[in-house]
N, C-alpha and C positions, 0 to 999 in steps of 0.2 A: 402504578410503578413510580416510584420517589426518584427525583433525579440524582443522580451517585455523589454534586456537589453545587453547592449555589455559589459557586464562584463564576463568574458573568463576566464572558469571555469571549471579545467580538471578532475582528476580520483585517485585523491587518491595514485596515486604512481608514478608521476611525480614530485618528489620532488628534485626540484633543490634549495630552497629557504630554506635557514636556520630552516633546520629540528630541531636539535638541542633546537633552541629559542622555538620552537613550542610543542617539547613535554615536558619541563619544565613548558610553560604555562599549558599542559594539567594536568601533576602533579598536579597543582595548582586546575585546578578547582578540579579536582579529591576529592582534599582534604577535599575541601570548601564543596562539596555534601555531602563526609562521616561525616564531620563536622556538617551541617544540620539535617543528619538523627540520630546520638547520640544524637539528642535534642528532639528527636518524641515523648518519653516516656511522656515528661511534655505535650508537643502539644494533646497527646492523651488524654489525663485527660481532657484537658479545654473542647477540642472539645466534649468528651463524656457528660461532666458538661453542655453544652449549648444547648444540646438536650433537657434536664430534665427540661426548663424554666430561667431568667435570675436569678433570684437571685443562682440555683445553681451554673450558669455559671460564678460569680461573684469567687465565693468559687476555684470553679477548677481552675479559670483564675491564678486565686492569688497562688494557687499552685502552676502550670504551671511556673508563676513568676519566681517562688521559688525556684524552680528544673533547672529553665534555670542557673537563678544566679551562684547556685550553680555546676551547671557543667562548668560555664562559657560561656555557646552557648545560641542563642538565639533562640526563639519556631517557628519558621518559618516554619518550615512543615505543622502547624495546616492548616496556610493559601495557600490551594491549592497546594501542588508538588513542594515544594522549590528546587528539584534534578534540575530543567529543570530552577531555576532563572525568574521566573512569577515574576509580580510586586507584589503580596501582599511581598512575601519575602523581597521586595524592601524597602516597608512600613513600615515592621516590623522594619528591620535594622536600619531604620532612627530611628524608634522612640527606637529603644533600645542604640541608642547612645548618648541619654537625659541625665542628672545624676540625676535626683529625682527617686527614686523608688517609692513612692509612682505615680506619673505621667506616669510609666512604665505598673504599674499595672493597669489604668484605660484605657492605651492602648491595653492592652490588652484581657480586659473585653470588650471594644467594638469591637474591631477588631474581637474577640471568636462570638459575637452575628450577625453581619455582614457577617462574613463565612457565620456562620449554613443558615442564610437567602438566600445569594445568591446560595448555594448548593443545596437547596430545589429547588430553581428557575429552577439554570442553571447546574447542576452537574449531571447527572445520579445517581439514589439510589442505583441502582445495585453494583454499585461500590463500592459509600463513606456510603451507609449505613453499611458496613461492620466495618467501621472505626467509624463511627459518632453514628450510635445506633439509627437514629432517627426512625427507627421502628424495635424494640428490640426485637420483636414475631418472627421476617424472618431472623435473623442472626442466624446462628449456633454456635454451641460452642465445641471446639474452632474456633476461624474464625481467617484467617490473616486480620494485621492492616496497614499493607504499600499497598500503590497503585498502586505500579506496579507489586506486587507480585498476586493481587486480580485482576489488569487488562489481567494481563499473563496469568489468571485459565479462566476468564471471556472468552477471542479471544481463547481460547485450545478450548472452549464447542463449541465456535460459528465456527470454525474451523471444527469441527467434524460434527456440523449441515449439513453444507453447503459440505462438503465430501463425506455425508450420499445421500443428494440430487444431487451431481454428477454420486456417484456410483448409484445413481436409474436409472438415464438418460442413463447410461451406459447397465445395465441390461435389461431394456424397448427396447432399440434398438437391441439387442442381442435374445430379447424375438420376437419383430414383426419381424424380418429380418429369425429368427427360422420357425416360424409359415405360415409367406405368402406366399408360394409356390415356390416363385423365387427363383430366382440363389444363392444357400447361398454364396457361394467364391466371385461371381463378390457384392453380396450385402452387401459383411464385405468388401471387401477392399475400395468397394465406400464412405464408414460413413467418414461424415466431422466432425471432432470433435473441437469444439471451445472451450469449455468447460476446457480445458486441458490448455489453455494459457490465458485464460481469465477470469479470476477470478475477478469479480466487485462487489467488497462487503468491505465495511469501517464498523468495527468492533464500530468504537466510535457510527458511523451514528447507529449501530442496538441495542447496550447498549441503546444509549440516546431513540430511538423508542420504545421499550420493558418501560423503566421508566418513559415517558411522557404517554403510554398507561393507565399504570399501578396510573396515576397521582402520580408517585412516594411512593406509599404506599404500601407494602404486596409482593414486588417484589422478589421475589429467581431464583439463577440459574434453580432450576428445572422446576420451572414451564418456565421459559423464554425458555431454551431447548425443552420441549414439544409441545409451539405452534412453533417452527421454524421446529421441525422433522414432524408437521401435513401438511408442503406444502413444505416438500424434494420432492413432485413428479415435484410440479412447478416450483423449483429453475432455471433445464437449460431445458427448452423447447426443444421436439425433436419434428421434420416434416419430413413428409420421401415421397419421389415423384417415381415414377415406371419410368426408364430409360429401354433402350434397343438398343443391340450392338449386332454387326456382329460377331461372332465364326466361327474357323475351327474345322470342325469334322474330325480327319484322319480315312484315310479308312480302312475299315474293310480286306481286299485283297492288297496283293502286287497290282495286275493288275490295281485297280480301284481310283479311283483320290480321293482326299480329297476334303468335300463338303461344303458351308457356309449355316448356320445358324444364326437367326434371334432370341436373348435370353434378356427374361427381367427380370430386377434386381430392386433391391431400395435401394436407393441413403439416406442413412436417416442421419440428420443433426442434433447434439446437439449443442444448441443456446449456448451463454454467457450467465451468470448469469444473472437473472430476477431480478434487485432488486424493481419492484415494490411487492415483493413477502412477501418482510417485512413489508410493511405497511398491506399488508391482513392476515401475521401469527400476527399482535397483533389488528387487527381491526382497523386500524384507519384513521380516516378520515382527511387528511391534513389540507382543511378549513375549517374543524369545530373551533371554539374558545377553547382555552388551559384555562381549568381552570376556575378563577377568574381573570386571568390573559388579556389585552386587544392584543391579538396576535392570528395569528392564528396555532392552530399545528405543521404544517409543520416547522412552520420559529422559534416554540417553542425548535422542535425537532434539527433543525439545529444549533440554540445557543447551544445548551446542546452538542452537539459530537464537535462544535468549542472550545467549554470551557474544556473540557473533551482531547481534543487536546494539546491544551496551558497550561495543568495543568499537562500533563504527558511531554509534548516536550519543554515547554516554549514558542512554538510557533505553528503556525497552521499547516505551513509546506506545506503539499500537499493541491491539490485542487484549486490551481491556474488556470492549463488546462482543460478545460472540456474534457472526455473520449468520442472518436471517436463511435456511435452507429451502432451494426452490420450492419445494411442496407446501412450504408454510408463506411462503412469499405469494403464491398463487394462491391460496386457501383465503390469505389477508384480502387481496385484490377482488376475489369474489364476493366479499362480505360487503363491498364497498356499494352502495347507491347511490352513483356520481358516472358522469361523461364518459367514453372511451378516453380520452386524451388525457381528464383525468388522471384514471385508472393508470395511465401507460407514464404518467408523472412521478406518480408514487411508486411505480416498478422499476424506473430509474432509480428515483432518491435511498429507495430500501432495496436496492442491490451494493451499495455501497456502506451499507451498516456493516461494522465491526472488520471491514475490507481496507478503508482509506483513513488515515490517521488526520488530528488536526495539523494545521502547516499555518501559522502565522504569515499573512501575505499570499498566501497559498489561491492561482486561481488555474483554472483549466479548459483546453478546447473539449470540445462535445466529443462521448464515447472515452474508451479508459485510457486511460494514460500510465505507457510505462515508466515513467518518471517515479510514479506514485509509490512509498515505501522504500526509495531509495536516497543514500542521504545529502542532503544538503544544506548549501547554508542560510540562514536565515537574513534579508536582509532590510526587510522594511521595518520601519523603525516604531516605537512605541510597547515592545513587549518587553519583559524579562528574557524569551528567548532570544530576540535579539542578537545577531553576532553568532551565534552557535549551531552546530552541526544538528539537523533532529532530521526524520523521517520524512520526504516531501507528502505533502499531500493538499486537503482546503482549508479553507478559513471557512467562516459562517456563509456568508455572502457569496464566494466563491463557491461554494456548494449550491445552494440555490440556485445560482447560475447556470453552473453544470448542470444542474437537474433539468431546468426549461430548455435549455440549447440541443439537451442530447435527446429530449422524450418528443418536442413540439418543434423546436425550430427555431425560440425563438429566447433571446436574451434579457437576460434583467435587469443586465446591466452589473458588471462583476467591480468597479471600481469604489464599493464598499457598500455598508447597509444604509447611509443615509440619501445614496442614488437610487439603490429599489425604494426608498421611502416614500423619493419625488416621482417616481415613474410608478405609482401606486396608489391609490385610491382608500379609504376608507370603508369597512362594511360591520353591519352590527353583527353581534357574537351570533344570534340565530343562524344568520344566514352562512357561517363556515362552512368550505365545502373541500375536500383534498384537495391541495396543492396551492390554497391560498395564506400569505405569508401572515406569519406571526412578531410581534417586534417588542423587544424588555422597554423601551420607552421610545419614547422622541429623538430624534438626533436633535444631538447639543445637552439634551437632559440628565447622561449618564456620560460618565468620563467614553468611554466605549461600550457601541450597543450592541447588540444579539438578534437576528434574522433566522426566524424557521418557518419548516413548510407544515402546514398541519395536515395531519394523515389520517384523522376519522378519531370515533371515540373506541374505547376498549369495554370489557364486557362490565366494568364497573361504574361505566359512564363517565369517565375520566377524558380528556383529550388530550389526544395523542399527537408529539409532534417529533417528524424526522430534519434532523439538523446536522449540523456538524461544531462539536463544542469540547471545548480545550482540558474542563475537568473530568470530561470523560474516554480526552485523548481520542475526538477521532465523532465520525459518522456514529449517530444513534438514534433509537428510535425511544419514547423514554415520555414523561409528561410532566412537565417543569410547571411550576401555579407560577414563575415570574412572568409571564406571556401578559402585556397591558394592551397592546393595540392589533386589531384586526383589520390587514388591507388585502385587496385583491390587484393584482398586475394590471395597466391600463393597457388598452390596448391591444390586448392578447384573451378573445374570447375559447374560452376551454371547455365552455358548454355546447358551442354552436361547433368545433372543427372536428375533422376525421382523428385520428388518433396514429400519428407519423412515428414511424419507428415499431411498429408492428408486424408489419412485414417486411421480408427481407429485401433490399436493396439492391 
């Protein structure tokens, strides 16, 4: 498998490259967002005006105008999440560099009409109906009017949903492992928990699902929370299988020998997230037809969280890789001839393939993080992203990190690739074995370097390495030929330990 880009793309705190130039430009944009958002007020007016029919949209545009002029900024918020630099913002700017005001204001009386239309289309209501009003009955009052502050409240509820449905799966295993007679100790420490690492759930993808159900009308958080808490039992599927293992019983007498037994327990397994669980909490039928619209559901639904992406990021970001599915994630794991601990490294590292996007600076505590796919700003210095809003998630390093901390226990140290360098050891290519680090050169040798964890070879005899890298936007698993130095973690032997994180806690 060819890697998608050989652009060599490190971690956020390899900054050998005129740091300096880089966080003045971030300044910069810095500015230019808070600049956009002091102009919302007018923005707010038009977009509420254009809910009510064109001619009031006409009225409010011309306000809106009026209020830009006057503060000096132009209304670019109205159109779609100007923080993240979308092209309407692009749009507007050109035409607000006209010098007719009158020519200003008929820009943006259509551009105001054009929104509301594609937002209706492609924008989730749950959202921008908070903003836009276009159904006045379901907004509360007061309601906030910026989008990320109502996207922030929106992924808290869904967050909590999807919590509510772990912690069930948690409690059901807890409850049948109580109940079935067997071994309670060998049948807790058996529980395989995926659940815990694998959280597969796109907050935009269940917004835009809930407001295409909803055909965009009548939609509130409360009701979208209660059909998601009606199938928390289905979120992470548990299977539980009856095992059985040899015991010593010590003897009850000095004199008499200790004897083996023959005890059985249950092995009980909470899957990763179900996400076809969203399309059954809002009913909906993917190939059914959207509307009046000639599309069908599914690919209605899927514009809507792409749009809803690039309106809060500027771009779509994640979702390039497609996410490894448990059956194939455990198929991979078996294949593997290495450790328990191992094994339980690269079940971490490749449950986050095509799940967690890259994040320049991006690092994380152990186990998943709601944070992750939601947007933020960039602030350590050295990238082009820089300054700008994108999708949180890891960098190279910070991934690696993640991986050891959540699977083992134990850190690699996340303050960039040339600290796992130091706290790493050197070993010849022979001896590779999963979950020992790969490195594009030396630190100091390449402007910024690149840290992956290698995951075994594939059936072409290729090696295979899971990472997190920037041209492919994100967690992959994939076989780059730039990989020059092979080292192993000091200090942390993954041959000789038990394999933590296997059973449940």
């Amino acid at each position: 498998m060819a890697e998608p880009d050989k652009q060599y793309t490190g971690d956020g705190s390899d900054n050998y490259i005129d740091a300096a130039q880089k966080t003045a430009e971030a300044a910069k944009q810095i500015g230019q967002a808070s600049a956009q958002k002091a102009a919302a007020a007018g923005g707010e007016a038009a977009a509420q005006g254009a809910a009510a029919g064109a001619e009031a949209t006409a009225n409010a545009a011309a306000a809106a105008v009026k209020a830009g002029m006057e503060g000096g900024k132009a209304v670019a918020e109205i159109a779609a999440g100007t923080a993240a630099g979308g092209p309407w913002g692009a749009i507007i700017a050109a035409a607000w560099a006209m010098r007719h005001t009158l020519f200003k204001v008929l820009i943006a009386i259509c551009l105001s009409l054009l929104f509301v239309i594609a937002m209706v289309i492609s924008l989730p209501s749950i959202v921008f109906n908070y903003i836009f009003h276009t159904d006045p009955t379901t907004v509360p009052t007061p309601a906030p009017t910026d989008v990320l502050v109502i996207f922030e409240e929106m992924s808290e509820t869904v967050s909590d949903c999807v919590t509510g449905g772990y912690e069930f799966s948690r409690a059901l295993v807890e409850a049948v492992i109580t109940a079935s007679g067997y071994d309670y100790e060998l049948s807790s420490d058996a529980t395989i928990d995926h659940g815990c690492t694998s959280t597969d759930y796109d907050v935009c993808y269940i917004l835009a699902a809930y407001s295409a159900s909803m055909m965009q009308k009548g939609t509130t958080k409360g009701d979208m929370k209660s059909k998601l808490d009606a199938v928390a039992p289905f979120m992470f599927p548990v299977t539980c299988e009856v095992r059985e293992t040899t015991v010593t019983i010590p003897a009850e007498d000095d004199d008499d020998e200790p004897t083996e037994a023959t005890v059985e327990y249950l092995e009980c397994t909470i899957h990763p997230f179900d996400a076809s669980v969203i399309l059954a909490a809002f009913s909906i039928d993917p190939d059914a037809p959207y509307n009046q619209f000639n599309i069908r559901t599914g690919d209605a639904i899927e514009c809507m969280a792409l749009s809803l992406k690039r309106t809060l990021y500027g771009v779509t970001a994640s979702g390039q890789v497609p996410p490894i599915a448990d059956a194939e994630l455990q198929a991979f794991l078996d294949s593997l001839g290495c450790s328990p601990a191992r094994k339980e490294l690269m079940r971490a590292a490749l449950s986050l393939v095509g799940r967690v996007p890259y994040f320049w600076g991006g690092k994380s505590a152990a186990g998943w993080n709601d944070e992750w796919n939601t947007p933020k700003l960039v602030t350590a210095a050295g990238s082009s992203s820089t300054g700008t809003l994108r999708p949180y998630g890891l960098d190279c390093s910070g991934f690696t990190d993640w991986a050891y901390k959540t699977a083992v226990g134990h850190s690699l140290h996340a303050n960039g690739s040339w600290s796992q360098w130091d706290n790493s050891y050197e070993i010849a290519e022979p001896e590779l074995l999963p979950g020992d680090l790969g490195f594009l050169d030396k630190p100091g040798a390449v402007p910024v370097n690149h840290v992956l964890l290698y995951a075994g070879m594939d059936a072409s005899g290729n090696k295979l390495w899971v990472h997190c890298s920037s041209s492919a936007g994100g967690v992959v698993l994939n076989s780059p030929t730039y990989v020059k130095y092979y080292r192993r973690a000091s200090g942390i032997d993954l041959d000789a330990m038990a394999a933590p994180g296997t059973a449940g806690g």
